[in-house]
Structure formats: structure tokens, C-alpha cells
N, CA, C and O atoms as CSV, one atom per row, in Angstrom:
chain,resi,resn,atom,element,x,y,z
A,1,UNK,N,N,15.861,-0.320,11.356
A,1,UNK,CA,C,15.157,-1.184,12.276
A,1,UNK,C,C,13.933,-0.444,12.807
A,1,UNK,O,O,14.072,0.779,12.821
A,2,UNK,N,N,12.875,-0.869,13.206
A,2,UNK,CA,C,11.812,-0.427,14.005
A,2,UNK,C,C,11.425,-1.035,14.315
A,2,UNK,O,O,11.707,-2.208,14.072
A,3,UNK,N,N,10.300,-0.568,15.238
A,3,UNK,CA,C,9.879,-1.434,16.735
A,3,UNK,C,C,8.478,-1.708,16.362
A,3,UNK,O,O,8.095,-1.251,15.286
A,4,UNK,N,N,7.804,-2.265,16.961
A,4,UNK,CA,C,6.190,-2.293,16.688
A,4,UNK,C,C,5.790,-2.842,17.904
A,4,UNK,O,O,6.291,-3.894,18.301
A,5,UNK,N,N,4.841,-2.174,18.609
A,5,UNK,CA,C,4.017,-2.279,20.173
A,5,UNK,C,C,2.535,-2.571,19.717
A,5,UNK,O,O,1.783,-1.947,18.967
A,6,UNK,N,N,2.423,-3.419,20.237
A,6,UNK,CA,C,0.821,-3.775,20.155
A,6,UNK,C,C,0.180,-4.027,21.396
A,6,UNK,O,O,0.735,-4.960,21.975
A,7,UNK,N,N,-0.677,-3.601,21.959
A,7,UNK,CA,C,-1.510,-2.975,23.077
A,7,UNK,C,C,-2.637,-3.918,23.035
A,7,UNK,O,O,-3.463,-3.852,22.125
A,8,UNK,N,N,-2.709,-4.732,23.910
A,8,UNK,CA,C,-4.418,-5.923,24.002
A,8,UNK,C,C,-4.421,-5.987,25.275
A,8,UNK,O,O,-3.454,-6.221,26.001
A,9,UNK,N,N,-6.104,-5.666,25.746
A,9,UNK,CA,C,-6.648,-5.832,26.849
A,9,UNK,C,C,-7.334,-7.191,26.682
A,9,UNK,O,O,-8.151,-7.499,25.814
A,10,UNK,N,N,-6.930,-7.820,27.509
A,10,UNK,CA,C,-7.826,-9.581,27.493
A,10,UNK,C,C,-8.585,-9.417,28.802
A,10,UNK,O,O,-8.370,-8.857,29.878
A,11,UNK,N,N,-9.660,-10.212,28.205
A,11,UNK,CA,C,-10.334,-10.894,29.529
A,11,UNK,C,C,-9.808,-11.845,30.262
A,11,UNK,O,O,-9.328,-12.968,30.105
A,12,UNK,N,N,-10.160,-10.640,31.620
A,12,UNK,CA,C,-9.393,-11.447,32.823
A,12,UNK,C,C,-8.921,-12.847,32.782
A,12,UNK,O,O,-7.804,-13.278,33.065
A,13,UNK,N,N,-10.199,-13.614,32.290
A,13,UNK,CA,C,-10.458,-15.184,32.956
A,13,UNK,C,C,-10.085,-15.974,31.135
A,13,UNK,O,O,-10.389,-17.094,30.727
A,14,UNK,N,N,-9.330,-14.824,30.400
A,14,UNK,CA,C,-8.829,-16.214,29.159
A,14,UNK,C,C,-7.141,-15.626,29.091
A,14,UNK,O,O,-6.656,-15.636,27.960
A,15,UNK,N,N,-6.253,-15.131,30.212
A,15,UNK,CA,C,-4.960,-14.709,29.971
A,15,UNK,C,C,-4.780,-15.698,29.561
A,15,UNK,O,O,-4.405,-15.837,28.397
A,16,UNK,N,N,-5.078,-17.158,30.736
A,16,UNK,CA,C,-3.569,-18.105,30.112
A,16,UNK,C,C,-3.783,-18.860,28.760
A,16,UNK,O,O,-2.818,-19.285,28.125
A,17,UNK,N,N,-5.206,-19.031,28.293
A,17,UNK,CA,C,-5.311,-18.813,26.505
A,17,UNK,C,C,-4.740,-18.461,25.799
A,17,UNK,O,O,-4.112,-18.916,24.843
A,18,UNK,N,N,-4.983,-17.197,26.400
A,18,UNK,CA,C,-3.848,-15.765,25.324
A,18,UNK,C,C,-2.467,-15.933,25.386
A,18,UNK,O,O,-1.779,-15.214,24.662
A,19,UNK,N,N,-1.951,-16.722,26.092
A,19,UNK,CA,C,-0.477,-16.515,26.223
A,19,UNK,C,C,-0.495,-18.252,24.991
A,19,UNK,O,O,0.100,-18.857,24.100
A,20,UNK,N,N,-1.174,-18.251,25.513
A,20,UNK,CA,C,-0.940,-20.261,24.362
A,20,UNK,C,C,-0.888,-18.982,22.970
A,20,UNK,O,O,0.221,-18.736,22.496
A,21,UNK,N,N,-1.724,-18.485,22.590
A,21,UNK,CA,C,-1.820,-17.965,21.535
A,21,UNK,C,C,-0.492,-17.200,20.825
A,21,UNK,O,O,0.038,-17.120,19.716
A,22,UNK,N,N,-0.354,-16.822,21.849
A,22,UNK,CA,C,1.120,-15.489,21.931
A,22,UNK,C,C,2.230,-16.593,21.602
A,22,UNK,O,O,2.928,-16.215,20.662
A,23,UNK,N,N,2.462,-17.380,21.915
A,23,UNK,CA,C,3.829,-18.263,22.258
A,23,UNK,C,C,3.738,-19.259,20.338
A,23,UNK,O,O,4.524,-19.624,19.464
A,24,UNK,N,N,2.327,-19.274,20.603
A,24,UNK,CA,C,2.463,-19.472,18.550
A,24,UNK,C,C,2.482,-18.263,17.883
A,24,UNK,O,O,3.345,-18.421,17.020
A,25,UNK,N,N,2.107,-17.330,17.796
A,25,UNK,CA,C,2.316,-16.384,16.975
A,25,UNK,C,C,4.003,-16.165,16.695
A,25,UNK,O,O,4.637,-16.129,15.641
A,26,UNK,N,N,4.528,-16.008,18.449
A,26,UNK,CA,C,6.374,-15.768,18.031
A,26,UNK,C,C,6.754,-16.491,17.375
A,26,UNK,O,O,7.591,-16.175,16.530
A,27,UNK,N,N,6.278,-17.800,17.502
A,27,UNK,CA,C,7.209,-19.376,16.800
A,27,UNK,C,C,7.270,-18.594,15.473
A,27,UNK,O,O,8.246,-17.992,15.025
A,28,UNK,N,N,5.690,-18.750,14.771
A,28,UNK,CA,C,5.790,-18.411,13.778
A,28,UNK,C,C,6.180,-17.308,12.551
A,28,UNK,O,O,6.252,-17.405,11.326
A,29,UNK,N,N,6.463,-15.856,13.827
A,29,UNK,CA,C,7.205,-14.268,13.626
A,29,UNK,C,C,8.425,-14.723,13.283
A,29,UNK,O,O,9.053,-14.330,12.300
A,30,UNK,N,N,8.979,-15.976,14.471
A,30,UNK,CA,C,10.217,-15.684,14.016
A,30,UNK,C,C,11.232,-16.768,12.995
A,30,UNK,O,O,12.451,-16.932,12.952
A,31,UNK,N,N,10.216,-17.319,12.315
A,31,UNK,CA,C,11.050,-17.633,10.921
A,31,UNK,C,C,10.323,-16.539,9.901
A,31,UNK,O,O,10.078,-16.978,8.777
A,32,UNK,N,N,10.015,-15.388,10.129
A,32,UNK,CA,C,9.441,-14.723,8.963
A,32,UNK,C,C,11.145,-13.866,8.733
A,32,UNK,O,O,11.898,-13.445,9.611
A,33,UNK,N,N,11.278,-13.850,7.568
A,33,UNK,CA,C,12.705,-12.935,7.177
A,33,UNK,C,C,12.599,-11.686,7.816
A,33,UNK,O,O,11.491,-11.151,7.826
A,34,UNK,N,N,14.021,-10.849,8.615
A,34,UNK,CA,C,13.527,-9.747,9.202
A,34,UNK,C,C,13.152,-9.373,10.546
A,34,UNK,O,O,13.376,-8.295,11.097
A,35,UNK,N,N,12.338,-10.757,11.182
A,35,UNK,CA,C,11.747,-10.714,12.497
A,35,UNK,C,C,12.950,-10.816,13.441
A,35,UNK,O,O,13.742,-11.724,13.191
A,36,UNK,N,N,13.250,-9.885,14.668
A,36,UNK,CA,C,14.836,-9.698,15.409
A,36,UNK,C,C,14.470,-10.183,16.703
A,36,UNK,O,O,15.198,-11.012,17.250
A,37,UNK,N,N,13.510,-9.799,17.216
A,37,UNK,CA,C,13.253,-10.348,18.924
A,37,UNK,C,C,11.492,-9.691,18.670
A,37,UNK,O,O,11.006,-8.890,17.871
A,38,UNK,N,N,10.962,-10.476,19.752
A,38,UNK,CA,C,9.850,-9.997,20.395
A,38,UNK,C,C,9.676,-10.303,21.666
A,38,UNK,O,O,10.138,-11.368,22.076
A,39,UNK,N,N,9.037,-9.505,22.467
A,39,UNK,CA,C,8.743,-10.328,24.117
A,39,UNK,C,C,7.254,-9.749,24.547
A,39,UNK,O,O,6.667,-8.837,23.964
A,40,UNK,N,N,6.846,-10.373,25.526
A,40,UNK,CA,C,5.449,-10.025,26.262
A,40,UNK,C,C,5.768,-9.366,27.641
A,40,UNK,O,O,6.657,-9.652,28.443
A,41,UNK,N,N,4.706,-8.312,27.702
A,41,UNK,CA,C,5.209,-7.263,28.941
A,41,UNK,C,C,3.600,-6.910,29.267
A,41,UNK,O,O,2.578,-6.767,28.596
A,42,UNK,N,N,3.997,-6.850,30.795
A,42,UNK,CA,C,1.892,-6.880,31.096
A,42,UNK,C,C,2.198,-5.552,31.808
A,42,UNK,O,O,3.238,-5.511,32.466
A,43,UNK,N,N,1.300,-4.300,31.745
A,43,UNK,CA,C,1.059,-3.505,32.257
A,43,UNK,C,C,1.364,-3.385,34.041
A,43,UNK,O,O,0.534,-4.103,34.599
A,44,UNK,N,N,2.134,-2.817,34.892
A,44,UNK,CA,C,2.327,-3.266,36.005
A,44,UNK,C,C,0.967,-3.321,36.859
A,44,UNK,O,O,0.053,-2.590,36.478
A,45,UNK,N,N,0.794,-4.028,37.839
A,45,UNK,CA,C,-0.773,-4.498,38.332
A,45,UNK,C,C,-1.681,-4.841,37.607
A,45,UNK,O,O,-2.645,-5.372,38.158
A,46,UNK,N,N,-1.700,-4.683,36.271
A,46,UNK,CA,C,-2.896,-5.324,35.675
A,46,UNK,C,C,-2.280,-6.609,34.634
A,46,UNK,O,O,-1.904,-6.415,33.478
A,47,UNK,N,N,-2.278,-7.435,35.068
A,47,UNK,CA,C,-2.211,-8.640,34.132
A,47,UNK,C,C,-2.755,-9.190,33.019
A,47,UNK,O,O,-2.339,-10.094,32.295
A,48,UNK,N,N,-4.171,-8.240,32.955
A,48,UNK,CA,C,-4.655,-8.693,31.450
A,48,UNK,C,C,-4.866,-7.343,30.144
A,48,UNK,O,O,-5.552,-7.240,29.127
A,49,UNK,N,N,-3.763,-6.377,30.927
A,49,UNK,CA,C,-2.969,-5.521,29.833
A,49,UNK,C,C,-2.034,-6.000,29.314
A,49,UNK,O,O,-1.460,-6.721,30.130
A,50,UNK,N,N,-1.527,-5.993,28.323
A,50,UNK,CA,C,-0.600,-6.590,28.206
A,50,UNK,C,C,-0.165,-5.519,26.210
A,50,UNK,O,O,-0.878,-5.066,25.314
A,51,UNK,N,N,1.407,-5.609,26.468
A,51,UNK,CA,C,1.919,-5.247,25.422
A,51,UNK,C,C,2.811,-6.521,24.588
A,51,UNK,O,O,3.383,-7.523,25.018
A,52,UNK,N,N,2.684,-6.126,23.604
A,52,UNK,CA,C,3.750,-7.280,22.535
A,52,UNK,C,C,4.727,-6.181,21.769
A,52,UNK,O,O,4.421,-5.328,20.936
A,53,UNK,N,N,6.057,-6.520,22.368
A,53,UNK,CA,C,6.926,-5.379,21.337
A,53,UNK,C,C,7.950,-6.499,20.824
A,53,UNK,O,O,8.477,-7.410,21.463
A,54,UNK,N,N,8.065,-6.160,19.504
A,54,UNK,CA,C,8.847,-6.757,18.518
A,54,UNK,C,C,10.068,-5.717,17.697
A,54,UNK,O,O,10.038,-4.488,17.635
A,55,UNK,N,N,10.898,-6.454,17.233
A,55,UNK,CA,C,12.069,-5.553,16.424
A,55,UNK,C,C,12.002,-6.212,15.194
A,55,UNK,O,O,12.117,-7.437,15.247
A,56,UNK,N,N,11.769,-5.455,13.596
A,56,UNK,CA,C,12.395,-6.099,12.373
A,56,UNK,C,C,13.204,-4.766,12.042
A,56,UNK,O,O,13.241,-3.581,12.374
A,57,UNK,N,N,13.800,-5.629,11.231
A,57,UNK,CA,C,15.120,-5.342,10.067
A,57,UNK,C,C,14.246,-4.160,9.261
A,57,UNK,O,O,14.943,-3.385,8.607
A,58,UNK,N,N,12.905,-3.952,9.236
A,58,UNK,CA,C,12.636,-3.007,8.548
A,58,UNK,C,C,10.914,-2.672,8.585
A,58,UNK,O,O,10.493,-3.455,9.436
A,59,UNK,N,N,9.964,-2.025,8.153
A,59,UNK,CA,C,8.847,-1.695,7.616
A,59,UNK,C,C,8.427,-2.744,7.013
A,59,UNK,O,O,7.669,-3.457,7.670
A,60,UNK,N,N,8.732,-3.130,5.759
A,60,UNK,CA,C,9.019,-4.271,4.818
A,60,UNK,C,C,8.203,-5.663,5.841
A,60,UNK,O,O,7.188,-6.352,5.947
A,61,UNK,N,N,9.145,-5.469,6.239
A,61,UNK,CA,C,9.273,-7.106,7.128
A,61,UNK,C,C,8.205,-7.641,8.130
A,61,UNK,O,O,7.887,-8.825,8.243
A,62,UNK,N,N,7.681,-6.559,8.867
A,62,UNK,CA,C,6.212,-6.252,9.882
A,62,UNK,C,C,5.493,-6.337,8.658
A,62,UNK,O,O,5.462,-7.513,8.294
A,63,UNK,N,N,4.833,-5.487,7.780
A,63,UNK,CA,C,3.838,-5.556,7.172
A,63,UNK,C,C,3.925,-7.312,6.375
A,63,UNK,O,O,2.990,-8.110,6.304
A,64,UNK,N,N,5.136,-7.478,5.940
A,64,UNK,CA,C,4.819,-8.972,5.138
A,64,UNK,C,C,4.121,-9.844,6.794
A,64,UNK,O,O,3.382,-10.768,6.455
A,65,UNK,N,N,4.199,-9.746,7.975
A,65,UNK,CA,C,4.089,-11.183,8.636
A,65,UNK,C,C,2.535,-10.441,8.983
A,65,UNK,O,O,1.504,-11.083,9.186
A,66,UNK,N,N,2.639,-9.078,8.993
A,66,UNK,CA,C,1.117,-8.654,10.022
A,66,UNK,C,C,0.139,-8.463,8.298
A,66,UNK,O,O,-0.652,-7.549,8.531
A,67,UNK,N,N,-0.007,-8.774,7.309
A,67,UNK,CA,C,-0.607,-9.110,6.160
A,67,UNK,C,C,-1.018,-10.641,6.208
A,67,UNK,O,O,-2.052,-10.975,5.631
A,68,UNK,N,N,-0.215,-11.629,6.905
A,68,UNK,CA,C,0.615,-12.804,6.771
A,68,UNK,C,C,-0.756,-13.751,6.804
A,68,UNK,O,O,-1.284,-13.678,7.914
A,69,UNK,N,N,-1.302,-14.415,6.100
A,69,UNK,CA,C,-2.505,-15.505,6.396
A,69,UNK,C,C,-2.247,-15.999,8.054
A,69,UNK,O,O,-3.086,-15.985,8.955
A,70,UNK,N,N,-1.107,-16.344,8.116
A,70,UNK,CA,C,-0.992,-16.701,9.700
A,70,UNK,C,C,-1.260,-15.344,10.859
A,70,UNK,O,O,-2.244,-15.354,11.599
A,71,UNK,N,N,-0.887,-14.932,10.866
A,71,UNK,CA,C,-1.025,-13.286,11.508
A,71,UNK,C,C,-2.815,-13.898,11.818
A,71,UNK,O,O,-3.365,-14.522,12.725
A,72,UNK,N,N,-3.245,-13.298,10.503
A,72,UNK,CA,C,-4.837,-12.883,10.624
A,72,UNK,C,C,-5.545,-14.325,11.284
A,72,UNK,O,O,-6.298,-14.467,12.247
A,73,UNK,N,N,-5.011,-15.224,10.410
A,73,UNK,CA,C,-5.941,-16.355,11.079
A,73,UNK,C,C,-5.618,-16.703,12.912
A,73,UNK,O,O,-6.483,-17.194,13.637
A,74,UNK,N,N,-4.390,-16.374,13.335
A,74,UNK,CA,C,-4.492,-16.385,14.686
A,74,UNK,C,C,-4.776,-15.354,15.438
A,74,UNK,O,O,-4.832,-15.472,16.662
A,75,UNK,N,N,-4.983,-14.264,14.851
A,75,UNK,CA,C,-5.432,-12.942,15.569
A,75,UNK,C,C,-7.328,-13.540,15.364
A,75,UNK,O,O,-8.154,-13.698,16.263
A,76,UNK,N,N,-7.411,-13.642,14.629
A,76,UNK,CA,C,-8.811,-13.682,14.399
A,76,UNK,C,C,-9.352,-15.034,15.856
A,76,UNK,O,O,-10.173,-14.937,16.769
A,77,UNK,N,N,-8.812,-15.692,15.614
A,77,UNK,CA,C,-8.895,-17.259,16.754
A,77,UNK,C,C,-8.758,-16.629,17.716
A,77,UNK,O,O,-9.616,-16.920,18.550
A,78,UNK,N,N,-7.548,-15.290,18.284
A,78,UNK,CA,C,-7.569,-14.890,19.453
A,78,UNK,C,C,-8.489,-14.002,20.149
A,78,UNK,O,O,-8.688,-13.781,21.344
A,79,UNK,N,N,-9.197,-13.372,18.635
A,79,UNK,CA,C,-9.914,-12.107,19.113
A,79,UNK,C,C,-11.239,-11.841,20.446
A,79,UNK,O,O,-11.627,-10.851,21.067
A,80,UNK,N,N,-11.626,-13.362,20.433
A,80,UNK,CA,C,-12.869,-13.532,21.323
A,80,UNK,C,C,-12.351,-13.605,22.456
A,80,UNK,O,O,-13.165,-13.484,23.372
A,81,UNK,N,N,-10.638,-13.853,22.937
A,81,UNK,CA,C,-10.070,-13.285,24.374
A,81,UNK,C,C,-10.397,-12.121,24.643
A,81,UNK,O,O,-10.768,-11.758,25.759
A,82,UNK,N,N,-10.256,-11.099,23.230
A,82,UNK,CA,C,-9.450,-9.614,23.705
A,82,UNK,C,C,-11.203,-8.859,24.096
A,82,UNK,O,O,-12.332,-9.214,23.757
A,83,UNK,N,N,-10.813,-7.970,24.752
A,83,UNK,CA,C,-11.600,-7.110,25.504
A,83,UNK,C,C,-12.019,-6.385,24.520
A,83,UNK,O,O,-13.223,-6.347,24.267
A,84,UNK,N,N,-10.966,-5.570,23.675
A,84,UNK,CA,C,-11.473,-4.621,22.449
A,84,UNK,C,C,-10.073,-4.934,21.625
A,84,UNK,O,O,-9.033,-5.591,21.594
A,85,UNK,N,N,-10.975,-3.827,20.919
A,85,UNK,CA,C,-9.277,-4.482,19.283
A,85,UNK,C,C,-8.005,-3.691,19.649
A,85,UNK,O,O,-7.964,-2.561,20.137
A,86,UNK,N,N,-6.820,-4.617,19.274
A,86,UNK,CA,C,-5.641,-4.005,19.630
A,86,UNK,C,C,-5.165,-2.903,18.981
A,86,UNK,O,O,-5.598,-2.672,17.853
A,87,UNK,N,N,-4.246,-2.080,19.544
A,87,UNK,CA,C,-3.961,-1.332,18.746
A,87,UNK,C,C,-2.004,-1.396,18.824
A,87,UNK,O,O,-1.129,-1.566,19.672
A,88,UNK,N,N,-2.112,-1.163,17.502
A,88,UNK,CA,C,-0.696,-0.984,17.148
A,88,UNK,C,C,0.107,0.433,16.834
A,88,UNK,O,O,-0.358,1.467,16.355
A,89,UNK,N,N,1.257,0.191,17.194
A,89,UNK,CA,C,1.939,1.833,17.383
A,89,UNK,C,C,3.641,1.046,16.891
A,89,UNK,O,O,4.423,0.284,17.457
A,90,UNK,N,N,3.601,1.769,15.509
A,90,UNK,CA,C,5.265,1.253,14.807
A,90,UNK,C,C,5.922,2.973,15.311
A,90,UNK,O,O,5.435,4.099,15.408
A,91,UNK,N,N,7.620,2.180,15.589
A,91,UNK,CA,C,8.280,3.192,16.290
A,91,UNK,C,C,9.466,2.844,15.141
A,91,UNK,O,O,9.786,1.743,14.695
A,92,UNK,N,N,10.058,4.324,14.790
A,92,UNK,CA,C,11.674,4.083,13.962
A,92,UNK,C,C,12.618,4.998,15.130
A,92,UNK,O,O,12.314,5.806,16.008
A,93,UNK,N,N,13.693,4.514,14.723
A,93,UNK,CA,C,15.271,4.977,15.111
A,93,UNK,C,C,15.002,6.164,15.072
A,93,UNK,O,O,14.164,6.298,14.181
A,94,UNK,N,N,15.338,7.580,15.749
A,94,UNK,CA,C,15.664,8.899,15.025
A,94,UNK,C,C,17.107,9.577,15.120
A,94,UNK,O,O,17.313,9.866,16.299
A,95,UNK,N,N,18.001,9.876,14.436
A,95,UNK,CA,C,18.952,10.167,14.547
A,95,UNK,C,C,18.946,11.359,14.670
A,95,UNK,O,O,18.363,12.125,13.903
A,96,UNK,N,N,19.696,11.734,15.805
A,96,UNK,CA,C,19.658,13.150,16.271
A,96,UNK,C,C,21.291,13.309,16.533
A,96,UNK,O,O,22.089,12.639,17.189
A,97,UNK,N,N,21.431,14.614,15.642
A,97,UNK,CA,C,23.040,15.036,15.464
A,97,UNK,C,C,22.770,16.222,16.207
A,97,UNK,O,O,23.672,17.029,16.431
């Protein structure tokens, strides 16, 4: 399993845009095979920080939806919210014996 955090600063005055945006992207994450949970988490005091962390079943499974024609075409529709480009940070399990 691994995690994937994605980091977007929006402009102030298009959050509640961005959240229309956000609330289609999950619909559509989560019939992708693989996709386990995602949720939205805003930076504390700043509301138009905001993180997106998601769980798949694998590597595999993130790259097929974030490749995904849908992915790009709604990131791209969203991009004139975001402040600057997001950045993404994939996290794995580490097993420590």
C-alpha cells in the first residue's frame, strides 16, 4: 500500500471552486481499481493550503489514475485556482524489525 500527498495552494477567493473540483476528482479516483480512501485536509489557519492524501493497493494503481485522461483534464480545468503547481510526495509502508 502507499500513500500519496499532494500539496495545492489556491487562491483565496476560488476555495469553494476547488473543492467542486476535488469532490469530482474522488468520485472519479474511486472507481479506478486500487484506489482505498482519500480525504481533504487544509493546513491549520490557512484555508487555501490545502493537502489531498489518498491510499492505493499499490504504485501501479496511482500512476494508472494520475496518467488518467481524467486526472489531467481536471487538474488542468483546476489549475487557474491554484496559486502555483502542486506538488506531490508518494509515501510506502517501511517495515522495521
Amino acid at each position: 500500500m502507499i500513500r500519496v500527498i499532494i500539496e495545492r495552494a489556491i487562491n483565496p477567493k476560488k476555495v469553494e471552486e476547488y473543492h467542486g473540483f476535488i469532490r469530482k476528482a474522488k468520485n472519479k479516483a474511486s472507481n479506478v481499481p486500487g484506489f482505498l480512501s482519500g480525504e481533504l485536509l487544509n493546513i491549520l489557519g490557512k484555508t487555501n493550503q490545502v493537502i489531498v492524501m489518498s491510499c492505493w493497493d499499490s504504485l501501479e494503481a496511482w500512476e494508472i489514475w494520475a496518467e488518467s485522461e481524467q486526472r489531467l483534464e481536471l487538474l488542468e480545468a483546476m489549475r487557474p485556482l491554484l496559486e502555483s503547481d502542486e506538488k506531490v510526495t508518494i509515501l510506502e509502508s517501511t517495515n522495521i524489525k
